[in-house]
N, C-alpha and C positions, 0 to 999 in steps of 0.2 A: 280416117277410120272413126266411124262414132260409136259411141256408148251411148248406152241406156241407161236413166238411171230414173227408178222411181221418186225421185224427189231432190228438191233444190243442195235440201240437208246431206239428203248419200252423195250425191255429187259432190258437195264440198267436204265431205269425209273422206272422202277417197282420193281428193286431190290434194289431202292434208298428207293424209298414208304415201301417197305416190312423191312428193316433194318431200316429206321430212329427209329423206338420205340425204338428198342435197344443200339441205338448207342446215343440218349437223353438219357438213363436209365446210360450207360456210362457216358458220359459226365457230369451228374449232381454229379456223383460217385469222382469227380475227387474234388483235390481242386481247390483253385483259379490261385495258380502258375501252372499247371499241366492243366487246362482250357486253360491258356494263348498259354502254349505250346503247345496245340491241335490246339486250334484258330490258331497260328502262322503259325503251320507247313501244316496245311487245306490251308490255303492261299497262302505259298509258293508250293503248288502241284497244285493247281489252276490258280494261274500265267504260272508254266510249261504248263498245259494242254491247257490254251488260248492262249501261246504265239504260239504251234504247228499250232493249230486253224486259229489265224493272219496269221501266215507265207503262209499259201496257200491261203488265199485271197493276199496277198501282193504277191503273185507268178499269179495272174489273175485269180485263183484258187474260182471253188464256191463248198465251203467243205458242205453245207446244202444240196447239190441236187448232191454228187459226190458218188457212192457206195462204192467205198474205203476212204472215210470219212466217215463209218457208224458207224464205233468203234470209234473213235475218239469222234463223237457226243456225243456217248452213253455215252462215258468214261467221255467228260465234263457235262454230264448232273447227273453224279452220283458225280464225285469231287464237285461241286456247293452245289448239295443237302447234303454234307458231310464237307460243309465247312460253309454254312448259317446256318447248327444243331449247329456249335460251335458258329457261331458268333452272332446269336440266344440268345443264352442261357449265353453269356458272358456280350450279351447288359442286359441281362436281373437281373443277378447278381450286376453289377458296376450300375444299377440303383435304386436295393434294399440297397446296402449299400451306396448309396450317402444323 
C-alpha cells in the first residue's frame, strides 16, 4: 500500500506519530538503567541532527524553506519525536519514585 505524502518532512512526522505507540510500549519494557541509556543516546542523536540543522543557518543557510533540507527536517522531526518518547517517560518514572 502506498502513501502520499507532500514532503519528505510529513513523511517523517507521520512515521513518528505511527511508531510512537510502539516505541512507548518499548521503552516502558526497559529498565530504569536501560531507559537512561535510551534517553542518553535519543539525545546525543538529536544534538547530531540539530547541530547539521545550525550549521546551515550559520552558513546564511534557511534549511525550513531550502528542498535539499527536506530530509534533514523530516529526519529532525522524527529524532525529537524519538527522544521526547524517552525523555517523557523517564520524567515520568523519577517522579513516581521520588
Amino acid at each position: 500500500m502506498a502513501i502520499e505524502f507532500e514532503s519528505l518532512q510529513e513523511a517523517a512526522q507521520e512515521l513518528a506519530e505511527d511508531v510512537g505507540p510502539h516505541d512507548a510500549a518499548g521503552l516502558k519494557a526497559l529498565s530504569d538503567t536501560h531507559l537512561r541509556e535510551q534517553h542518553d543516546a535519543r539525545e546525543e542523536l538529536f544534538a547530531f541532527v540539530d547541530d547539521l540543522w545550525e550549521n546551515a543557518k550559520t552558513q546564511g543557510l534557511d534549511p525550513a524553506v531550502r528542498a535539499e533540507y527536506a530530509s534533514l527536517a523530516g529526519l529532525r522531526d522524527l529524532v525529537t519525536a524519538l527522544r521526547d518518547n524517552a525523555a517523557d517517560l523517564l520524567t515520568e518514572r523519577e517522579a513516581s519514585s521520588a
